[in-house]
C-alpha positions as CSV (number, residue, x, y, z in Angstrom):
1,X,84.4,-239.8,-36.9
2,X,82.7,-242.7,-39.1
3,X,80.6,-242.4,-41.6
4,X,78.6,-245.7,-42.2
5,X,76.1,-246.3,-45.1
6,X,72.7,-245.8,-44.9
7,X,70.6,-248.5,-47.1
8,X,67.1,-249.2,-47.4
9,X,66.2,-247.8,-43.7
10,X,69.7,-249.2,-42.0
11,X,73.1,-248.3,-40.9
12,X,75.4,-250.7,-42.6
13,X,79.2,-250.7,-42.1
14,X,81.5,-251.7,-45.0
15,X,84.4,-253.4,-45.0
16,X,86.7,-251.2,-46.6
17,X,87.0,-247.5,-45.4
18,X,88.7,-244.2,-46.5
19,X,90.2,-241.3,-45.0
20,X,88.5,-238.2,-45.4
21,X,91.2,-235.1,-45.7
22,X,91.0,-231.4,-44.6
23,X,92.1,-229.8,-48.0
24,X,93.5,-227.0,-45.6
25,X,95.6,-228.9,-43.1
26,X,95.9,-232.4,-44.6
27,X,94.8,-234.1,-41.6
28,X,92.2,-236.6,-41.1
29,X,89.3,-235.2,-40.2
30,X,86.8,-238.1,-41.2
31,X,86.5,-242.0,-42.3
32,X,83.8,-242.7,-44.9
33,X,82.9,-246.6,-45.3
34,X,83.2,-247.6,-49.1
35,X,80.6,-249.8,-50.4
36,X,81.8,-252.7,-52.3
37,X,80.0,-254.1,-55.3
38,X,77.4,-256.1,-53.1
39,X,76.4,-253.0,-51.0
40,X,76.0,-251.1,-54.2
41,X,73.7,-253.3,-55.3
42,X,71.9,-253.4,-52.8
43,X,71.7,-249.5,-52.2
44,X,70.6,-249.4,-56.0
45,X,67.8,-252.1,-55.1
46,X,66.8,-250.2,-52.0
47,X,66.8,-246.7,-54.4
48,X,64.7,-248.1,-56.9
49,X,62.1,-249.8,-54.1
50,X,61.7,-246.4,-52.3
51,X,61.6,-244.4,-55.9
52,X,58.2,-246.5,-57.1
53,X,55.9,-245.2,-54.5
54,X,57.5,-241.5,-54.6
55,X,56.8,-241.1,-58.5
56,X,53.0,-242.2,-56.9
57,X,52.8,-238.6,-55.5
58,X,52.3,-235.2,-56.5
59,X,55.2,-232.8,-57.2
60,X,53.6,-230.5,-54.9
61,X,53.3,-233.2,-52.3
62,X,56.6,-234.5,-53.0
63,X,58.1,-230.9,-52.8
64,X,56.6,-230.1,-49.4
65,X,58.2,-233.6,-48.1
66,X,61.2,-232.4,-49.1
67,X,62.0,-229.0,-47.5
């Protein structure tokens, strides 16, 4: 199974992947895509876009959204 990055509402798929490990068994048991230095900007820009109307709404609200 592969896990792809989510970014600013999308699915992206990176370029570079990784092997996920079972500490148990040592097999494979997942790929994870690892974002290079492009995607983590743009993950940070997408962060800090969705945090600015968040920090608009009440803790309570924001709380309730949450669980």
């Amino acid at each position: 199974m592969r896990h792809h990055l989510f970014i600013g509402g999308a699915w992206r798929e990176a370029s570079s992947v990784s092997q996920v490990r079972s500490p148990f068994s040592g097999q494979v048991v997942a790929e994870a895509d690892q974002a290079d230095g492009a995607l983590m900007e743009e993950a940070l820009e997408a962060a800090r876009a969705a945090a600015r109307p968040f920090r608009a709404i009440s803790r309570y609200s924001r709380s309730r959204l949450l669980s």
